[in-house]
C-alpha positions, 0 to 999 in steps of 0.5 A: 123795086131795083137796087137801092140807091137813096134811103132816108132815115128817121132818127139819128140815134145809136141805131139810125146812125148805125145804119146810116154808116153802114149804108153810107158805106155800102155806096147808098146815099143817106139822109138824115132827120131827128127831132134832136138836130144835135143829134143830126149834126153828128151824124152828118159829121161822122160821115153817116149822110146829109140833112134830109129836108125835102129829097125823095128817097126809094126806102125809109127807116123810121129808128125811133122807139116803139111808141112814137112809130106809128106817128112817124110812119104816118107823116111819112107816108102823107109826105110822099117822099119814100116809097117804102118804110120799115122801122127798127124797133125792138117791139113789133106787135104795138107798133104794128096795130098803132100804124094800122089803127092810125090809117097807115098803109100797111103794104108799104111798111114792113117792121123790122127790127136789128139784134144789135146794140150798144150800152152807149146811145146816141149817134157818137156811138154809132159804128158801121159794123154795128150790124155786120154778122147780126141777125136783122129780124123782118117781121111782115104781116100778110099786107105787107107789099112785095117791094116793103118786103124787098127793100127791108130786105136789100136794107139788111144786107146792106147793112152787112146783116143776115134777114131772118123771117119771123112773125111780130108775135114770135118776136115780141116772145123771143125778146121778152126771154132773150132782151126784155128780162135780162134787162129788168133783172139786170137793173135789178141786180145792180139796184139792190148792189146800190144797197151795200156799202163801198167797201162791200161792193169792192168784193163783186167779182167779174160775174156780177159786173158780167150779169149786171152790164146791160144796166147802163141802159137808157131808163125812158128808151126801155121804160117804152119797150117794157111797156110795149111787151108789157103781157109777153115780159110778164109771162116770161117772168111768172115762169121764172118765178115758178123755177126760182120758188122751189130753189130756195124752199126746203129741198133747195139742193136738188132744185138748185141742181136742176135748175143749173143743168137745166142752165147748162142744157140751154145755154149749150144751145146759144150759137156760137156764132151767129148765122148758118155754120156747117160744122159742129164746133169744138173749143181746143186750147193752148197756153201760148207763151207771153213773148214777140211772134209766138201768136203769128208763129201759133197761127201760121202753123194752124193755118198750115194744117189748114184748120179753119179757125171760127172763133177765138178767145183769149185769157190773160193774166197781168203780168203773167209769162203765159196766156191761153187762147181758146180756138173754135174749131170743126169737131172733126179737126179737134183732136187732129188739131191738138196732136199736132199742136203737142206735137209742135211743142205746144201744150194743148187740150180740149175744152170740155 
């Protein structure tokens, strides 16, 4: 298979749409169908693509929950009007064994599934770089076609997303730990919350609001992807539960001390940032005046020195005369970085 060049897509929820965006934007020429026309009108509105009707298309993405794949994919192939298919589905293994027991043919499918998303649905949240820098993980079997394979591929980078290979049960692992749990127990924070009165919910801190954000979510979307990692969800909460036991029984602050540093240890592991970086990363801070320039007078001279800036993050309090920005930087450059700021006026330091 050549570059592509005409993709159709099947769903024009958040996601759909998303990549009928960025695909747009990338020079391919898109078509659009859902069940919900709504839903088609939008996107055609927001510059996604066209109606897709009858057009013959190189590659389709079939952006409809877990449990409704196979059936998609299934009158995809029988209308011959896509060569290949892929799917986006935050679920791998169900809808793999569905399509294969539906009769589809499993070489010119290859599943897919984007780490992006939104706690807004629907395509008026679709944003074009909703995937750029975002893992695109592609979960062929061993009938999966070269050209399936390919064109996922192509689709991915399109898209301005890093392809990464993996199998669907080591996915549908992953996401149980990374996306299913925090979920539910997300849900279930906010929930038992809903117990409290107003006036005492008035005392939650920016904690709580962080832990409970992915609340917002669609109740029927995730009521299928629970159900589809049903098995890998439980076992992921059986541990939990083995942790969280010894924690609150009598020699509680020794197991809560573990459990923390543990917390510590794992989160340490995140990647600050997503994809390959060459260098280890070290945080230096520095309290920036709240006045005109001093942002683009901070930057110039970093870039001076010729310090590599990966990330930044920026704390303010209202009203205050300072903020402090946070700049990840090579490991190798952080205490070079931090005597130059000092001694440039700034007040610096490194984050622990």
């Amino acid at each position: 298979m050549g570059t592509l060049s005409r993709v159709g897509i099947v769903g024009a929820g958040l996601i759909g749409s998303s990549a009928a965006l960025a695909l747009s934007a990338a020079g391919v020429e898109v078509f659009l169908r859902d069940r919900d026309s709504e839903q088609v009108r939008l996107a055609v509105a927001l510059g996604a693509g066209t109606e897709w009707t009858d057009q013959r298309v190189q590659h389709a993405i079939v952006a409809v929950p877990p449990t409704a794949v196979a059936a998609e994919l299934l009158e995809l192939q029988r209308s011959g009007l896509a060569e290949t298919q892929s799917d986006v589905s935050s679920v791998k293994a169900g809808p793999v064994a569905a399509a294969r027991d539906a009769g589809c043919d499993m070489t010119a499918f290859c599943g897919a599934h984007p780490i992006a998303g939104r706690e807004r649905g629907g395509a008026v949240a679709a944003r074009a770089d909703l995937f750029s820098g975002r893992p695109w993980v592609i979960t062929p079997i061993e009938s999966t076609g070269r050209a399936a394979l390919t064109a996922v591929e192509q689709i991915a980078e399109l898209c301005g997303a890093l392809p990464v290979h993996i199998s669907p049960d080591r996915h549908d692992a992953a996401m149980a730990v990374l996306s299913h749990l925090p979920q539910l127990l997300a849900s279930l924070l906010a929930a038992d919350a809903g117990l409290l009165s107003d006036e005492e919910l008035a005392l939650a801190g920016q904690g709580f609001r962080d832990v409970t954000r992915l609340a917002d979510s669609d109740p029927q979307l995730w009521a299928q992807i629970i159900e589809g990692n049903r098995n890998e969800v439980a076992a992921a909460a059986r541990r939990l539960i083995e942790v969280l036991q010894p924690a609150l029984a009598t020699d509680a602050p020794e197991a809560v001390a573990r459990l923390v540093s543990d917390g510590n240890a794992g989160r340490s592991r995140l990647p600050d940032k997503i994809g390959p970086r060459p260098h280890a990363w070290q945080w230096v801070g520095v309290v920036v005046q709240d006045r005109p320039g001093e942002l683009a007078n901070l930057f110039a001279a970093v870039a001076e020195w010729n310090v590599n800036v990966e990330d930044i993050h920026v704390e303010h309090s209202r009203n205050a005369p300072f903020g402090r920005l946070e700049l990840a930087v090579a490991a190798e450059r952080a205490t070079e970085l931090v005597e130059r700021l000092e001694g440039a006026g700034w007040v610096a330091y490194r984050r622990s």
